[in-house]
C-alpha positions in Angstrom: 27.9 -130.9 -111.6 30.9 -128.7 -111.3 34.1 -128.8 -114.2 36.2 -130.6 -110.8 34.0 -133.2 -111.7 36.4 -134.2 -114.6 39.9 -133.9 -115.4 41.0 -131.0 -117.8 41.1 -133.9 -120.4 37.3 -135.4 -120.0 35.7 -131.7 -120.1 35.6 -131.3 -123.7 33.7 -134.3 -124.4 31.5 -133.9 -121.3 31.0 -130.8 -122.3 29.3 -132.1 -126.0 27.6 -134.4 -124.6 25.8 -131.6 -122.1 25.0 -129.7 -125.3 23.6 -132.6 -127.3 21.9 -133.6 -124.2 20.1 -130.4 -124.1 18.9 -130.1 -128.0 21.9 -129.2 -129.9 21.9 -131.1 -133.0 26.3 -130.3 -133.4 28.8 -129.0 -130.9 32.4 -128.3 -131.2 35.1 -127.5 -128.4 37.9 -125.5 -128.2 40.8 -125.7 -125.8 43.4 -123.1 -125.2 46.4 -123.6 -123.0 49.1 -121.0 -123.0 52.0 -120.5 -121.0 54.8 -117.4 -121.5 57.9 -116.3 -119.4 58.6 -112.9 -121.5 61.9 -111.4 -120.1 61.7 -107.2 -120.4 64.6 -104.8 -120.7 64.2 -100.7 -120.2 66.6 -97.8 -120.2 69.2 -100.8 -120.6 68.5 -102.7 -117.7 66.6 -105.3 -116.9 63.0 -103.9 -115.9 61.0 -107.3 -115.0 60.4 -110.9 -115.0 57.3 -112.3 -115.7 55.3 -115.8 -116.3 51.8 -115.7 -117.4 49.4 -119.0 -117.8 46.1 -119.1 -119.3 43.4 -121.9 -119.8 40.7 -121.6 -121.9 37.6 -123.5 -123.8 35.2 -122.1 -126.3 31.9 -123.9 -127.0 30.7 -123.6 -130.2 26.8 -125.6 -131.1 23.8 -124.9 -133.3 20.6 -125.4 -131.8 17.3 -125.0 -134.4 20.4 -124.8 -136.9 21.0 -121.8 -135.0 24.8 -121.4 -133.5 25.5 -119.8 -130.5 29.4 -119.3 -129.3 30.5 -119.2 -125.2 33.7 -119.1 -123.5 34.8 -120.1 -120.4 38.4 -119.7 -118.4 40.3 -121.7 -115.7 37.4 -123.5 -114.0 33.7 -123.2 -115.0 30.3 -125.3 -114.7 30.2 -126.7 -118.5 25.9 -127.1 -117.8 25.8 -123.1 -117.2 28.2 -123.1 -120.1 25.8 -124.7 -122.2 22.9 -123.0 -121.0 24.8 -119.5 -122.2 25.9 -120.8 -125.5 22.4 -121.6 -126.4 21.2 -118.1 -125.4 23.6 -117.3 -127.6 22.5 -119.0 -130.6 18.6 -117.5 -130.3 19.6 -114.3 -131.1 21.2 -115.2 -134.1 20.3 -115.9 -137.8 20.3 -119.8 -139.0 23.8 -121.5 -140.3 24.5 -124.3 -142.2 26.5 -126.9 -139.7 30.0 -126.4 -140.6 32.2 -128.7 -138.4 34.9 -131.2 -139.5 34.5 -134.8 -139.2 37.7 -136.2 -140.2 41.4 -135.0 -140.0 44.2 -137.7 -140.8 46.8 -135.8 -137.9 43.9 -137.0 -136.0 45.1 -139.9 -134.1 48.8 -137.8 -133.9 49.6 -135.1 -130.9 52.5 -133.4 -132.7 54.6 -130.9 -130.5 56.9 -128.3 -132.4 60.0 -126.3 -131.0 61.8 -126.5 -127.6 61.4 -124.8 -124.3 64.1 -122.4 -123.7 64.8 -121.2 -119.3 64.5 -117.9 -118.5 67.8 -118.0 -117.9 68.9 -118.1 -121.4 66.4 -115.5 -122.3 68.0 -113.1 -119.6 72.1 -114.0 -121.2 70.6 -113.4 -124.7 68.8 -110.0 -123.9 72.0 -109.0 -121.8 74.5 -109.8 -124.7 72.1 -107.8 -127.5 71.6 -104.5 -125.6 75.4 -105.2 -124.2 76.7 -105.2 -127.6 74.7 -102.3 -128.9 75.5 -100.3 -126.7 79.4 -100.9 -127.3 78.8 -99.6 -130.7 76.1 -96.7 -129.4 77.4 -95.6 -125.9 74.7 -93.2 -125.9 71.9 -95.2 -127.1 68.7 -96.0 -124.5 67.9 -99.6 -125.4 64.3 -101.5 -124.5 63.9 -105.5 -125.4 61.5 -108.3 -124.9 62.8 -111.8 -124.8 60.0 -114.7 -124.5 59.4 -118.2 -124.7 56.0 -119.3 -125.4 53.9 -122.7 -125.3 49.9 -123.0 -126.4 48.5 -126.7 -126.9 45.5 -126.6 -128.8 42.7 -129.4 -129.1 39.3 -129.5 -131.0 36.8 -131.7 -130.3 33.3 -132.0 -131.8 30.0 -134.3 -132.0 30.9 -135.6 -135.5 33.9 -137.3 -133.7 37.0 -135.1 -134.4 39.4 -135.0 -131.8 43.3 -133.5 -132.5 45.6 -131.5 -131.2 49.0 -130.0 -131.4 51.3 -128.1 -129.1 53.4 -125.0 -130.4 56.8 -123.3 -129.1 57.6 -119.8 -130.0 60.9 -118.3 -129.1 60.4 -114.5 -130.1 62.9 -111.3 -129.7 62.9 -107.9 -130.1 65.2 -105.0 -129.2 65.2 -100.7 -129.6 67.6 -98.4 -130.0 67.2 -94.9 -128.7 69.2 -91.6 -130.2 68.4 -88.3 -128.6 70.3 -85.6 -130.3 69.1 -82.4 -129.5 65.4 -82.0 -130.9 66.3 -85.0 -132.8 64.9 -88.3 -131.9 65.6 -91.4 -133.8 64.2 -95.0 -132.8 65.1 -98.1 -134.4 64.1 -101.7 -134.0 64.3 -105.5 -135.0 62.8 -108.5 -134.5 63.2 -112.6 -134.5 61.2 -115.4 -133.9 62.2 -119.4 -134.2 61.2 -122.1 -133.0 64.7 -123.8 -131.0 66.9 -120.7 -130.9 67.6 -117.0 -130.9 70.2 -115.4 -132.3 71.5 -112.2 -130.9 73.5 -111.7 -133.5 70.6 -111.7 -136.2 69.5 -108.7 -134.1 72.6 -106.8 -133.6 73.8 -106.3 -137.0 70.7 -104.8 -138.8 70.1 -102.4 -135.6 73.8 -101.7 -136.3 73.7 -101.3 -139.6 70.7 -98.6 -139.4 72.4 -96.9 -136.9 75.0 -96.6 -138.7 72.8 -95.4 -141.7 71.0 -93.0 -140.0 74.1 -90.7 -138.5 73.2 -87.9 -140.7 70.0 -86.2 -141.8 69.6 -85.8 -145.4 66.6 -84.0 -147.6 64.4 -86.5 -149.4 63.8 -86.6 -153.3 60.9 -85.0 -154.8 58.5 -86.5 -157.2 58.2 -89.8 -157.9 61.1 -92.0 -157.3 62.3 -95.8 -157.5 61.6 -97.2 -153.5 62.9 -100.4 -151.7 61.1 -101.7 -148.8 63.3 -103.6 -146.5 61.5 -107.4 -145.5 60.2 -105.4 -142.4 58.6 -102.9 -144.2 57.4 -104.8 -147.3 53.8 -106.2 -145.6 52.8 -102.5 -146.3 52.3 -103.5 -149.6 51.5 -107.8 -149.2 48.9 -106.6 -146.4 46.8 -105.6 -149.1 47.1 -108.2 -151.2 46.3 -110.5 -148.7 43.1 -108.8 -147.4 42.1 -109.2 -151.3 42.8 -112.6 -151.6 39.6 -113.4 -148.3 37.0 -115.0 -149.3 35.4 -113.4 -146.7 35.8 -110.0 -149.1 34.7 -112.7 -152.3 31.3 -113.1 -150.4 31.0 -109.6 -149.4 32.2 -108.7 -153.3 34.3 -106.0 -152.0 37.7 -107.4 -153.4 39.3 -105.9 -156.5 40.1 -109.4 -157.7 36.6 -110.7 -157.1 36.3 -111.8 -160.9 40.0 -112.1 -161.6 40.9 -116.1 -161.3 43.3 -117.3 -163.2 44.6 -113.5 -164.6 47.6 -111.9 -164.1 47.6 -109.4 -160.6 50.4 -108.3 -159.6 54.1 -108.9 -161.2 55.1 -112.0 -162.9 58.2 -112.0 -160.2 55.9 -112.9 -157.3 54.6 -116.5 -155.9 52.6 -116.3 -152.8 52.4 -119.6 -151.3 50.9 -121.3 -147.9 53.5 -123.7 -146.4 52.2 -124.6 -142.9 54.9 -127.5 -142.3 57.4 -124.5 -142.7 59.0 -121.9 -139.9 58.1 -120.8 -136.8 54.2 -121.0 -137.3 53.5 -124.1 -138.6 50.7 -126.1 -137.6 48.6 -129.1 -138.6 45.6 -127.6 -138.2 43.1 -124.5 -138.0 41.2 -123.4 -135.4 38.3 -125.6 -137.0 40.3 -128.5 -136.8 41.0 -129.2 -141.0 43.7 -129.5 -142.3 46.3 -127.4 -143.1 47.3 -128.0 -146.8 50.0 -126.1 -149.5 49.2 -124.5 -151.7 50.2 -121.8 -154.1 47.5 -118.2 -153.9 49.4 -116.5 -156.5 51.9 -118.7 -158.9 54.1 -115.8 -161.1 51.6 -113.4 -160.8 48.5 -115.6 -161.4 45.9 -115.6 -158.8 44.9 -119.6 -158.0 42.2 -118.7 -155.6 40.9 -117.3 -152.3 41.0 -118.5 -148.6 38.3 -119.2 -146.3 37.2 -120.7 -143.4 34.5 -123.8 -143.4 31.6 -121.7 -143.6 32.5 -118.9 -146.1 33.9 -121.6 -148.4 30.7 -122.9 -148.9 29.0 -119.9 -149.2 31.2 -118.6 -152.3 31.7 -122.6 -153.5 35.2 -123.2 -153.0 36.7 -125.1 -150.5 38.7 -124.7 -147.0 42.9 -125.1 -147.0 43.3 -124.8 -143.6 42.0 -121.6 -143.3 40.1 -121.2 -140.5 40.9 -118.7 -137.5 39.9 -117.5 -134.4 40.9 -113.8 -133.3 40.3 -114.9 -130.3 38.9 -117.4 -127.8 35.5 -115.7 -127.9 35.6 -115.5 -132.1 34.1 -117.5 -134.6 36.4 -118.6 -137.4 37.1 -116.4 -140.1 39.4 -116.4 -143.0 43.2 -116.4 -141.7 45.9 -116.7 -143.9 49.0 -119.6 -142.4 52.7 -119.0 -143.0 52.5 -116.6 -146.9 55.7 -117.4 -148.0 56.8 -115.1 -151.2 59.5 -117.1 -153.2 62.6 -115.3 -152.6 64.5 -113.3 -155.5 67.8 -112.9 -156.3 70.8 -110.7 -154.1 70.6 -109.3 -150.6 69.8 -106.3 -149.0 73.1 -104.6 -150.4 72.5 -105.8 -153.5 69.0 -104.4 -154.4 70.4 -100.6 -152.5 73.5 -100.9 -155.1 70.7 -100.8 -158.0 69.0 -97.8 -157.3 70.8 -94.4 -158.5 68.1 -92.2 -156.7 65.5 -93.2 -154.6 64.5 -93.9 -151.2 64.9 -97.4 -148.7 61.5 -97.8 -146.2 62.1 -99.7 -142.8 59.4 -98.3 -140.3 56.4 -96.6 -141.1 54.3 -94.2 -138.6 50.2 -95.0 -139.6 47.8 -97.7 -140.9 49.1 -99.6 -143.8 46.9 -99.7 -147.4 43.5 -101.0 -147.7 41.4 -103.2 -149.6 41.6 -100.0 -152.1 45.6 -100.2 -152.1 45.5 -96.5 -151.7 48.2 -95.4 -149.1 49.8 -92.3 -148.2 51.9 -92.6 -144.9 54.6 -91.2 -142.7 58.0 -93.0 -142.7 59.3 -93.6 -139.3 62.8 -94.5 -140.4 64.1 -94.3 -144.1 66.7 -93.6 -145.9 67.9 -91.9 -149.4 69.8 -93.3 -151.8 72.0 -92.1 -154.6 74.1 -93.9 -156.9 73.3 -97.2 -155.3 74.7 -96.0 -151.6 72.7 -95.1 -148.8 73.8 -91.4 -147.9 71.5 -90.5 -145.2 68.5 -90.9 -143.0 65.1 -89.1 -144.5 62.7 -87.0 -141.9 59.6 -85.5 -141.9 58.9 -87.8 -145.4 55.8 -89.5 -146.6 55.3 -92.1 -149.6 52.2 -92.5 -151.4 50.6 -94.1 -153.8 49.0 -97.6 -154.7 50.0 -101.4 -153.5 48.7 -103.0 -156.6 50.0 -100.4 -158.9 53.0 -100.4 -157.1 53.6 -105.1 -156.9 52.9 -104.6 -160.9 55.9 -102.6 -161.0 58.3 -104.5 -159.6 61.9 -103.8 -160.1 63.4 -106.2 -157.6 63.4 -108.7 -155.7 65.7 -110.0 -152.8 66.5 -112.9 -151.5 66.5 -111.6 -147.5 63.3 -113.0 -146.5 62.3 -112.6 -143.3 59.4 -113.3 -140.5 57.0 -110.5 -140.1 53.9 -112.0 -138.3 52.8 -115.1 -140.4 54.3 -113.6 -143.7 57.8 -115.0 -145.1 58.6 -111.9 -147.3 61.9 -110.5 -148.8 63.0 -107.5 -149.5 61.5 -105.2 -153.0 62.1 -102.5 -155.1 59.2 -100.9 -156.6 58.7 -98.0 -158.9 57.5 -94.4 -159.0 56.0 -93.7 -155.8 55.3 -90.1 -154.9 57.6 -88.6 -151.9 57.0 -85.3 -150.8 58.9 -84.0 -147.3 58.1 -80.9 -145.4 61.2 -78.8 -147.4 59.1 -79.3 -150.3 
């Protein structure tokens, strides 16, 4: 029996019944099908056109409670698919069955944003570097312009079947400065679901262009520092790694006995929204749904994420949480659209309040932790005095501590902006140690 023995949209449940068939007491399948026509700009010009399309199916059972995970791309024989997934699952330790049964977007197929041609792609990547380069005759601009489609469907034995398709319109354009043995590089991003605007990209490579004309020394000690919306994850990263409940299980999390106390500053809601922005979706990759709700309320933290399986194992219970890293992943904890409530004032704003300090929009290195402990290069940042940005900083690092650092929140903006899955706005913390190589 070969997989043209069925139509793309009979192989899922063919494909459980094979398993069950062959003494799996639960099977689940996952499809993946992607499509993406990225449009890429080098040394100002247009470098390529491409158009990629990738089909996928992960089978996921437990035999002798046992489970056992195989993968399988384009077309494939689901009975040697079966066969491999329950080698699989001999080699590894038994699981409780974790598999959802219900899902009321079940009987729904919902599809979210718009295709966008190529053609637009190519006018909107064209106009960016165009108008960039009227400002910056000398600068060396790269881009990417895509439009990208995935439907997803999960199936399993205990009846679930739903599915979902998702447009992503995403953007991104760099600025090269060669001056002498100075080098700088700047860059922005977008993603939305229906339409790009250049002009959301323009201005802010613009504007730190404009910033960085002239090279200024950096502070000394410990000083007041604002992380632009692109730069802020450095700190939220860590706060979101301590918010898994894969780290509750593993009781590796600071926070592990800390529900219901006070974590970080009182100025701060993290919440999941998954019916907002450009990475909604109904569903995780374990087919439950995807529900709000707030992780930290003012400052508070209301609980931990998980996935089915390490919900049960540290007794709480699954949002939506569930992800795959991959096609050929289990689910793990994933965090869907963290939106921080947004502050007060813009990105002009929160500079004008600092009389000395220092502005972070691209960091060189790993971000913090689970410790929070970081200490990192700054790829492009600036110095500010008497609430004006004066200069670009070089040869600068910042370090200190993300949770000491979120419970010493001075501001907050109102700018927020997409960076991955997190909706976060701009922040001004307190005394974090900068040293520079004049020091």
């Amino acid at each position: 029996m070969t997989a043209t023995s069925y139509s793309l949209t009979q192989l899922p449940e063919k494909t459980i019944e094979l398993a069950i068939a062959h003494g799996a007491t639960a099977a689940e399948v996952y499809v993946s099908n992607s499509q993406s026509h990225p449009v890429y700009f080098e040394a100002n010009r247009l470098k390529q056109l491409e158009s990629t399309d990738s089909q996928g199916l992960a089978l996921r059972l437990w035999k002798d409670g046992k489970p056992g995970l195989a993968t399988a791309f384009g077309a494939f024989e689901p009975l040697a698919l079966v066969e491999q997934a329950i080698a699989i699952s001999q080699l590894n330790d038994p699981r409780e069955v974790e598999l959802c049964s219900q899902n009321p977007l079940a009987s729904d197929s919902p599809s979210y944003g718009n295709d966008v041609p190529v053609e637009q792609l190519l006018a909107w990547g064209k106009d960016t570097i165009a108008q960039v380069r009227a400002a910056y005759p000398e600068a060396i601009c790269a881009g990417e312009w895509d439009c990208s489609s995935e439907y997803t469907r999960i199936v399993n034995s205990l009846g679930l079947d739903c599915s979902y398709t998702d447009r992503t319109l995403d953007s991104y354009v760099s600025a090269e400065l060669i001056r002498g043995d100075d080098f700088l590089n700047v860059w922005y991003a977008q993603s939305q679901r229906d339409r790009l605007e250049p002009e959301a990209i323009i201005q802010p490579v613009l504007q730190r262009l404009q910033w960085a004309q002239e090279n200024v020394a950096a502070p000394s000690g410990k000083v007041p520092v604002l992380f632009t919306s692109k730069a802020a994850d450095t700190l939220l990263g860590t706060i979101s790694a301590a918010m898994n409940g894969k780290q509750v299980e593993q009781k590796s999390t600071p926070w592990i006995d800390r529900l219901g106390e006070q974590v970080i500053a009182a100025e701060l809601t993290l919440a999941q929204q998954p019916d907002f922005g450009v990475y909604s979706a109904p569903f995780d990759d374990e087919g439950t749904a995807t529900e709000s709700f707030t992780w930290i309320d003012r400052g508070v933290l209301k609980g931990f994420y998980a996935d089915r399986q390490t919900a049960r194992e540290i007794g709480t219970t699954s949002r939506g949480n569930g992800f795959r890293s991959g096609l050929g992943s289990y689910p793990s904890p994933g965090l869907l659209n963290l939106v921080a409530s947004p502050g007060q004032g813009s990105l002009a704003d929160l500079i004008a309040q600092i009389d000395d300090g220092i502005m972070i929009d691209q960091i060189l290195g790993y971000p913090p932790g689970l410790s929070g402990d970081f200490s990192v290069n700054i790829e492009l940042g600036y110095r500010i005095k008497n609430g004006v940005v004066v200069g670009r900083l070089k040869d600068t690092m910042v370090a200190g501590n993300a949770y000491n650092a979120l419970n010493h929140l001075i501001a907050l903006g109102a700018d927020n902006a997409w960076q991955g899955s997190l909706y976060m706005p701009s922040l001004v913390v307190d005394s974090l140690a900068v040293t520079s190589k004049s020091d």
